[in-house]
C-alpha positions as CSV (number, residue, x, y, z in Angstrom):
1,X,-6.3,-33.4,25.7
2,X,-6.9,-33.3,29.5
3,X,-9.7,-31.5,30.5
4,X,-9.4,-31.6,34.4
5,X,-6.0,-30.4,36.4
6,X,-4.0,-27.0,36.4
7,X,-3.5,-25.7,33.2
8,X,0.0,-25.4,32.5
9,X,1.7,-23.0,29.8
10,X,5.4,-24.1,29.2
11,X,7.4,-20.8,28.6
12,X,10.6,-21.8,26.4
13,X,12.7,-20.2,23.9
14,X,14.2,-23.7,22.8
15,X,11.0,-25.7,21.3
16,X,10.7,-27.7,18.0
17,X,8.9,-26.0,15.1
18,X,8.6,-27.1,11.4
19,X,11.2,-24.8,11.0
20,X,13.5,-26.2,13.3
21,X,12.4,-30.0,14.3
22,X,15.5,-30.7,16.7
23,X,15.1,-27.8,18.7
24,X,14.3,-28.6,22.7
25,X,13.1,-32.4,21.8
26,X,13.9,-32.9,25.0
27,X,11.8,-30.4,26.4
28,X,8.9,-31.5,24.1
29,X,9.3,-34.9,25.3
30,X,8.8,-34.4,29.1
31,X,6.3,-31.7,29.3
32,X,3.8,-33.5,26.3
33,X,4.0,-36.8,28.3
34,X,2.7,-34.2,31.0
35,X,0.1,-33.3,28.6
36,X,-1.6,-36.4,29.0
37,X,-2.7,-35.7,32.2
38,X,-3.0,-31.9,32.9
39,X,-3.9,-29.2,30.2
40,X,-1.2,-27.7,28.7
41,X,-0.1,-25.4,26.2
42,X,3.6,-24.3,24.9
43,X,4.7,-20.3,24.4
44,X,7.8,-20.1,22.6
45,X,9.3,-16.6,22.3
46,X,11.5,-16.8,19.2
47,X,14.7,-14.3,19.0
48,X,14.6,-11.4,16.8
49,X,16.2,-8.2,15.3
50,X,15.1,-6.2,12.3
51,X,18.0,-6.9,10.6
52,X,18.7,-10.8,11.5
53,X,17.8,-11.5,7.4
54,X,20.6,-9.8,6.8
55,X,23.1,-11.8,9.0
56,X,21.6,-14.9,7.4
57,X,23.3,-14.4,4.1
58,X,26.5,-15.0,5.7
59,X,25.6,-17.3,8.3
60,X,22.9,-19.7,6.9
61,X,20.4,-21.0,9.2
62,X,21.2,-18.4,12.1
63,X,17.7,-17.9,13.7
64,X,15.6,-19.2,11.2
65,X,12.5,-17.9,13.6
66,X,9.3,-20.0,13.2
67,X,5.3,-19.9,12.0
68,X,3.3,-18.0,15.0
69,X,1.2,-20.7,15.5
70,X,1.3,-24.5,15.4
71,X,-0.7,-27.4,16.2
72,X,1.5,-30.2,17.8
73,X,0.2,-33.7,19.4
74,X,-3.1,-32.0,20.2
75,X,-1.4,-28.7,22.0
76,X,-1.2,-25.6,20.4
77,X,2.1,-24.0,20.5
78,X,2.9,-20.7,19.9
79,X,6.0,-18.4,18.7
80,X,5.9,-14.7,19.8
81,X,8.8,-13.0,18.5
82,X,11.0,-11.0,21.3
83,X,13.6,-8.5,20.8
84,X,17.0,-9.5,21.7
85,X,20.5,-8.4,19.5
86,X,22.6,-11.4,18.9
87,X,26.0,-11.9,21.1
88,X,25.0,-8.2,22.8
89,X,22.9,-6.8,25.8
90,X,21.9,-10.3,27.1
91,X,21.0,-8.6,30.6
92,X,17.8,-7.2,28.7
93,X,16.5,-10.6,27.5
94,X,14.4,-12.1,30.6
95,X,12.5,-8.5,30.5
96,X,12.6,-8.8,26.5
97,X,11.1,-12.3,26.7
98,X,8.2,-11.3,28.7
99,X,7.2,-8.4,27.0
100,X,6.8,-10.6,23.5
101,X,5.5,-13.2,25.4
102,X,2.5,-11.2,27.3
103,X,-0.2,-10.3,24.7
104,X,0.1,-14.3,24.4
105,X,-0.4,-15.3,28.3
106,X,-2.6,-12.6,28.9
107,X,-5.2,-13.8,26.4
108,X,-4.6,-17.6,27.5
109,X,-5.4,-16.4,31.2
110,X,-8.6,-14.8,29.8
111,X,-9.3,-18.0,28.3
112,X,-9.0,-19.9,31.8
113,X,-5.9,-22.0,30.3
114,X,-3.5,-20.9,32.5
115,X,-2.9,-21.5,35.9
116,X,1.0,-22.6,36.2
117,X,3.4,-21.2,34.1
118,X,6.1,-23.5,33.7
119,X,9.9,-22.3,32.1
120,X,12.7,-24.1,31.4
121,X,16.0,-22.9,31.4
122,X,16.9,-20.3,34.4
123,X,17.9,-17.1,32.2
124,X,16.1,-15.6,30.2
125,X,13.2,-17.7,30.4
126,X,12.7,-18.3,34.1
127,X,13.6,-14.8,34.2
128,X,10.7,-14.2,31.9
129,X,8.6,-16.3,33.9
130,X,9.1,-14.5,36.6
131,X,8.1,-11.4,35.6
132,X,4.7,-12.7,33.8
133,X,4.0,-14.8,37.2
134,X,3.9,-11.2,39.0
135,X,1.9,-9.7,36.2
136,X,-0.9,-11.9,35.6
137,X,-0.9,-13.6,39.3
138,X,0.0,-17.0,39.0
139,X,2.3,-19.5,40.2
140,X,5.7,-20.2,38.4
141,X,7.9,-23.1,38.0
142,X,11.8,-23.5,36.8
143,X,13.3,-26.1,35.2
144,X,16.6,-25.9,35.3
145,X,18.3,-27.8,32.5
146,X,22.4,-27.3,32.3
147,X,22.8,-23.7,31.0
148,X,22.7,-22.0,34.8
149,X,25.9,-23.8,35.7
150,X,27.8,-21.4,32.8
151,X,25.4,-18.4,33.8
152,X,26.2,-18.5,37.5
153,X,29.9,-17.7,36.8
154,X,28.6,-14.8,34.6
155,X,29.0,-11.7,36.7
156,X,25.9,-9.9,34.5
157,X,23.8,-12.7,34.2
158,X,23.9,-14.2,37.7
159,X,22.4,-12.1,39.7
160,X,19.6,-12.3,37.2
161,X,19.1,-16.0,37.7
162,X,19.7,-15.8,41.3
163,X,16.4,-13.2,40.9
164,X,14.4,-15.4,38.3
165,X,15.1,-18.7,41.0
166,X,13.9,-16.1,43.7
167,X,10.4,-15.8,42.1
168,X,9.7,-19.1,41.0
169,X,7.0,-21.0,43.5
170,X,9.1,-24.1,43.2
171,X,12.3,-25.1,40.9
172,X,12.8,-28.0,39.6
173,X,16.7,-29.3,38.6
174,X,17.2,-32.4,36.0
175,X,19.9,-33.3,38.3
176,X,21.3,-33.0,41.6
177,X,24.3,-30.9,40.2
178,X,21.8,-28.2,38.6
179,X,20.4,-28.1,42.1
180,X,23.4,-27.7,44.1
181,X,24.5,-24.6,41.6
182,X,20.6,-22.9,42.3
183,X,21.6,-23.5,46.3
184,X,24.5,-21.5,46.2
185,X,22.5,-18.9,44.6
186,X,20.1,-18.8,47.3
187,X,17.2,-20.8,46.5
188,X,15.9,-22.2,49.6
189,X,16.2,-26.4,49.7
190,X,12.2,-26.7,50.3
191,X,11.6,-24.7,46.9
192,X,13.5,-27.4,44.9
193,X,12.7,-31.1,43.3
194,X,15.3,-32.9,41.6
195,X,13.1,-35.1,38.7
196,X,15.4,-36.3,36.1
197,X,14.6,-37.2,32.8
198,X,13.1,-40.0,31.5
199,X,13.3,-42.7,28.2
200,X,11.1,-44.1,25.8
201,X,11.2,-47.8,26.4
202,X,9.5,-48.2,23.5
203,X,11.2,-46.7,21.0
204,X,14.8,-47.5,22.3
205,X,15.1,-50.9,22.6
206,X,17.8,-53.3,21.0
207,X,17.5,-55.0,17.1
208,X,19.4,-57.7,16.0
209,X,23.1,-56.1,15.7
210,X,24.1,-58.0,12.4
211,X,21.1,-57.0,10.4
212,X,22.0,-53.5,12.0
213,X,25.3,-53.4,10.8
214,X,24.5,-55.0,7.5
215,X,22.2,-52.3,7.0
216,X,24.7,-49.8,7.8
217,X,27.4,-51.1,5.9
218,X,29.6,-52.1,8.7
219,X,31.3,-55.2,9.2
220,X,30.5,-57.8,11.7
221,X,34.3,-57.6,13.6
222,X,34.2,-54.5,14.1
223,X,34.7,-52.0,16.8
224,X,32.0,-49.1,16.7
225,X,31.6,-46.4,18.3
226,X,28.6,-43.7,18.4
227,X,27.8,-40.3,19.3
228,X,24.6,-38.1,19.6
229,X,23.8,-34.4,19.4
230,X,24.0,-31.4,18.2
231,X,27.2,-31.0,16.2
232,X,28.8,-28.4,17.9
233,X,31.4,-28.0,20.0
234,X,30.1,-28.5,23.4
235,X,29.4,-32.0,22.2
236,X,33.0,-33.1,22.0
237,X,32.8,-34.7,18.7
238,X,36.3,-33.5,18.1
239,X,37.4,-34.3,21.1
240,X,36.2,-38.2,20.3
241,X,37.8,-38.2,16.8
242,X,41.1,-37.0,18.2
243,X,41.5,-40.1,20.0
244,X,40.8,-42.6,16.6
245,X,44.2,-43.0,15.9
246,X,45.0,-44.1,19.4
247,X,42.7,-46.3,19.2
248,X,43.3,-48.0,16.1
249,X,46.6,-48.7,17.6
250,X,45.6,-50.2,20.8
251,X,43.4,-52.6,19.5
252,X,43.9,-56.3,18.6
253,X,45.2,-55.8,14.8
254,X,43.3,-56.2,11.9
255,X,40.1,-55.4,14.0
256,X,38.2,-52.2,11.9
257,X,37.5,-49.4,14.3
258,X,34.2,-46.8,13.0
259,X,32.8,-43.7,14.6
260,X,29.2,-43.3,13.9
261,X,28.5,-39.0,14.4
262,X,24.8,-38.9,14.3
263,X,23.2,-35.2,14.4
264,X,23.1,-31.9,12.6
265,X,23.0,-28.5,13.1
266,X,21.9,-27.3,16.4
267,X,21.3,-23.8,18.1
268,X,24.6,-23.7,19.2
269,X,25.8,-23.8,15.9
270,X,27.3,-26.3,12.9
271,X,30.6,-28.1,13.0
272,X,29.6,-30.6,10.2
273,X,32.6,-28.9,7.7
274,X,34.9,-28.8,10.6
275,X,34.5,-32.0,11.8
276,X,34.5,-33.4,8.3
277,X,37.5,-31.8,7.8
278,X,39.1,-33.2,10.7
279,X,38.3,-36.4,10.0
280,X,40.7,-35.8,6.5
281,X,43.4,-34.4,8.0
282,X,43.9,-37.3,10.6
283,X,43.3,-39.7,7.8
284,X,40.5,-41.3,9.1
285,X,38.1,-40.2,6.4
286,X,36.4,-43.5,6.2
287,X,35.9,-44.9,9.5
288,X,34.0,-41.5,10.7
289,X,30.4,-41.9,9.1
290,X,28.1,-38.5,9.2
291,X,24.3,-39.7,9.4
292,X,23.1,-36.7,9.7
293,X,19.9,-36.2,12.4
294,X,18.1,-39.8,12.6
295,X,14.2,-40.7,13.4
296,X,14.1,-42.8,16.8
297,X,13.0,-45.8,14.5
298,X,16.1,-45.4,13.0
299,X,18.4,-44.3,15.7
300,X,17.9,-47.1,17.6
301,X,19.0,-49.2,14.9
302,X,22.4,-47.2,14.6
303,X,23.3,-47.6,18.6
304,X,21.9,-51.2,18.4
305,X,24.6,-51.7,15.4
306,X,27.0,-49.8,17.8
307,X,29.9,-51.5,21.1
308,X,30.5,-48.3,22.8
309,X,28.1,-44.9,23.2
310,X,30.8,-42.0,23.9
311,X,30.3,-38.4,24.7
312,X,33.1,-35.9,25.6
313,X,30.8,-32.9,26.3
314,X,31.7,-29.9,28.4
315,X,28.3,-29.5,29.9
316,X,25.2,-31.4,30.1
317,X,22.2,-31.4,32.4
318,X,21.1,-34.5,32.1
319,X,21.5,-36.4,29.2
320,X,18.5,-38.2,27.8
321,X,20.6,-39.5,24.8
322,X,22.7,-41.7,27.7
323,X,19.9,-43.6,28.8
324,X,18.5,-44.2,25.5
325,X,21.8,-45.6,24.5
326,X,21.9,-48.0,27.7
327,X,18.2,-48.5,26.6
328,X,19.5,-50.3,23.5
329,X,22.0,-52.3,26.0
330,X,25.2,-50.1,24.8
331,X,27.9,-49.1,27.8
332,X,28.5,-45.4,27.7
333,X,31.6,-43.6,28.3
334,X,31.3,-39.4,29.1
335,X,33.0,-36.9,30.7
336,X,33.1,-35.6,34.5
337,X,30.7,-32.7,33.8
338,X,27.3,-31.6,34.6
339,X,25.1,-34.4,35.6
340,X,26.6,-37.2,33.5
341,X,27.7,-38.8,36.7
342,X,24.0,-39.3,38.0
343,X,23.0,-40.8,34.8
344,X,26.6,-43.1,34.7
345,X,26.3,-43.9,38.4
346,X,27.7,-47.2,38.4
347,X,30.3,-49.0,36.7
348,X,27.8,-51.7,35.3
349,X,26.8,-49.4,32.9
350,X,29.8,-47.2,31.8
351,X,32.7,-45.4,32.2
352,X,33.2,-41.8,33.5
353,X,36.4,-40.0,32.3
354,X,38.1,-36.2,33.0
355,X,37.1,-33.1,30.9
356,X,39.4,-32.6,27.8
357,X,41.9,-35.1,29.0
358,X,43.0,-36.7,25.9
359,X,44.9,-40.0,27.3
360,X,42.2,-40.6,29.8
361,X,39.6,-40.4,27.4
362,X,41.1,-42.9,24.9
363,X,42.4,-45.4,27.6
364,X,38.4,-45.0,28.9
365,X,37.3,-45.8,25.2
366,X,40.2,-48.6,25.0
367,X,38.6,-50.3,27.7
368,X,35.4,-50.2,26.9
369,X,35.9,-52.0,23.4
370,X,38.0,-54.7,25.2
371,X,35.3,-54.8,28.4
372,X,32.9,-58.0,28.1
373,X,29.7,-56.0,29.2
374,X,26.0,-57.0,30.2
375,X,24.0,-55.4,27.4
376,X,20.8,-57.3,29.6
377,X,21.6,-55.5,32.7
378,X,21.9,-52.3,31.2
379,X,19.0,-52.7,29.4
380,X,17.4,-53.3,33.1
381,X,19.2,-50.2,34.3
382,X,17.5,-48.0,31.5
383,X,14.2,-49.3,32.2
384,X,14.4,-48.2,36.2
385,X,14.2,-44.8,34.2
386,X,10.9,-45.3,32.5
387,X,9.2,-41.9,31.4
388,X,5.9,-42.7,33.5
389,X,7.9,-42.4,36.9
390,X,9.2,-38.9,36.0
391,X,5.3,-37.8,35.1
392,X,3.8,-38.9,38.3
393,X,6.2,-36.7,40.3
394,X,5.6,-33.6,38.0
395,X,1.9,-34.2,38.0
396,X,1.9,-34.7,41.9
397,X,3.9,-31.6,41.9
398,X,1.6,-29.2,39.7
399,X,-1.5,-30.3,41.1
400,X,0.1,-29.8,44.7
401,X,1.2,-26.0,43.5
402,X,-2.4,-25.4,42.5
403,X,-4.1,-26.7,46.1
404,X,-1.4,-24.0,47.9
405,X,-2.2,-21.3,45.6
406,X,-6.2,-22.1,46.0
407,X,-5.4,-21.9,50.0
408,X,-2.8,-18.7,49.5
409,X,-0.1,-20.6,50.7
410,X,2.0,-21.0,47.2
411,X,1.9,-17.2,46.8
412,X,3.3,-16.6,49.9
413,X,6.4,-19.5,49.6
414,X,7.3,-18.5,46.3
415,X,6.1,-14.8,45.5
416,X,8.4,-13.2,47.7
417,X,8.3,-8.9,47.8
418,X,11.1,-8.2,46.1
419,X,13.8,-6.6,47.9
């Protein structure tokens, strides 16, 4: 672990534990590349109510918490528990958050490891941020990461994040959409950095499709599709396998269509049973195959085995999943949402099709199947995306918070008096 730089805490409610592996990978991934560089430590309130237990017994899996401390690619990461009642009184989260969190940052500012706390996600963790930036004296940073979109329209929860974007020093957006949403809410241009995320060139890269398909059971003729995520319904699973029979009938005949649906639970909940039994009643039972969450190692296997990456999601920051798919050389065809259009920003490399249009999304899907595509030159296009050149701007940028907060500048750009 770095020894030299600002020390950075990450302050997230959405982190991977052994209790929940799939939680915030993406998060995880970006800020422990960071860790490389610059000290850095992880504080992950974790949701609770006395009685949550309780709930559990009808709703397995519902905030399964996590240890209080773990040890994690040399960081230690941490899970204070915070108050907060499920579905009710959201408005009192952010000042939740910070109060579980502080006994934790006050002793790791004791320590010296903790000069920049970092959040991701505007409400309640910016929020949170905000507050225990003010309290112990040092600067904060946002991340803002595609869940401010939906809580800027919330008339209780936006002024909140227009307060928590207020407080940060500077705020950093995953894509230019995120940014435009924390503009309209105030935050000044000059307190904002748009640094996308990046992909693992390493572990997504293409395999030889037959073996892929042998292994998967699939034949060599044909057509495949895949998704990626969570399986719930912002994902748009359903919205993919409404379209199979469409597609079965626009393509040449006797070609085989699959849909691979790789994922698992999530903490936006579990539509495995629905969406298995929606593959039975459209009687398509056997071309929709559940994998279940997959390794790296062995997801890029199942998108090198794949023609077509597709995902009809109602919201997304930015999708790392996209370029890891393009990584692997596969086209990807999404939605008009979010940031998937600066991730799908040319035509070389996919397709970009209306929210919960129906037609528009199978005639998108159609063509991509039938499309002759470069899988080299997307490859190429992935690799313009490489991890490393998202890390140099967020070192540059922490170590350039830390000067201006040496000098008293930093406080004074980003700690404004509240009003």
């Amino acid at each position: 672990m770095p020894d030299t730089g600002p020390h950075i805490v990450v302050l997230s409610s959405l982190f991977p534990s052994g209790r929940q592996p799939g939680a915030g990978l993406f998060i995880r991934e970006r800020m422990f590349r960071l860790g490389r560089r610059l000290p850095l430590t992880v504080v992950s309130p974790v949701p609770w109510f006395p009685l949550q237990g309780l709930l559990r017994r009808w709703r397995p899996g519902f905030r399964p918490g996590a240890p209080h401390f773990e040890r994690q690619d040399d960081h230690d990461v941490w899970f204070p528990r915070f108050f907060s009642l499920p579905g009710m009184l959201k408005r009192f989260d952010g000042l939740s958050m910070a109060l579980g969190a502080w006994s934790q940052m006050r002793a790791l500012k004791a320590a010296g490891r903790l000069d920049i706390i970092d959040a991701h996600f505007g409400y309640p963790d910016g929020y949170a941020a905000g507050l225990l930036g003010r309290w112990l004296g040092v600067p904060v940073t946002i991340t803002l990461r595609g869940t401010e979109e939906r809580h800027a329209r919330d008339a209780v929860l936006r002024p909140l994040l227009a307060r928590a974007l207020k407080r940060a020093t500077l705020v950093f957006a995953v894509s230019d959409s995120l940014r435009q949403v924390a503009l309209k809410l105030g935050l000044a241009p000059e307190r904002s950095r748009v640094i996308g995320n990046g992909v693992d060139l390493d572990r997504f890269q293409p395999v030889d499709r037959a073996a892929a398909r042998s292994t998967l059971g699939l034949p060599d003729d044909a057509a495949v599709l895949v998704s990626v995520g969570g399986l719930c319904e912002r994902k748009g699973f359903h919205r993919v396998m409404d379209c199979l029979p469409a597609l079965v009938e626009g393509l040449r005949q006797s070609t085989p269509l699959h849909y691979l649906v790789v994922g698992g639970p999530s903490p936006e909940g579990d539509w495995t049973d629905r969406l298995q039994k929606q593959a039975r009643e459209l009687g398509i039972e056997a071309q929709v195959h559940f994998t279940g969450p997959l390794l790296p190692t062995e997801l890029r296997r199942v998108l090198s085995a794949a023609d077509v990456f597709v995902l009809a999601t109602r919201n997304e920051g930015w999708a790392n999943v996209f370029l890891e798919a393009m990584a692997c050389g596969l086209p990807v065809v999404t939605t008009d949402v979010g940031g998937n259009r600066e991730v799908v920003a040319t035509s070389a490399v996919g397709m970009i099709v209306p929210f919960d249009d129906a037609p528009a999304l199978a005639k998108g899907l159609l063509d991509a199947l039938n499309r002759t595509w470069d899988r080299a030159a997307i490859r190429v296009y992935a690799e313009a995306h490489a991890w490393d050149r998202r890390v140099d701007e967020l070192d540059a940028e922490f170590r350039a918070i830390t000067q201006r907060a040496h000098s008293g500048t930093a406080w004074r750009a980003g700690m404004a008096p509240e009003r």
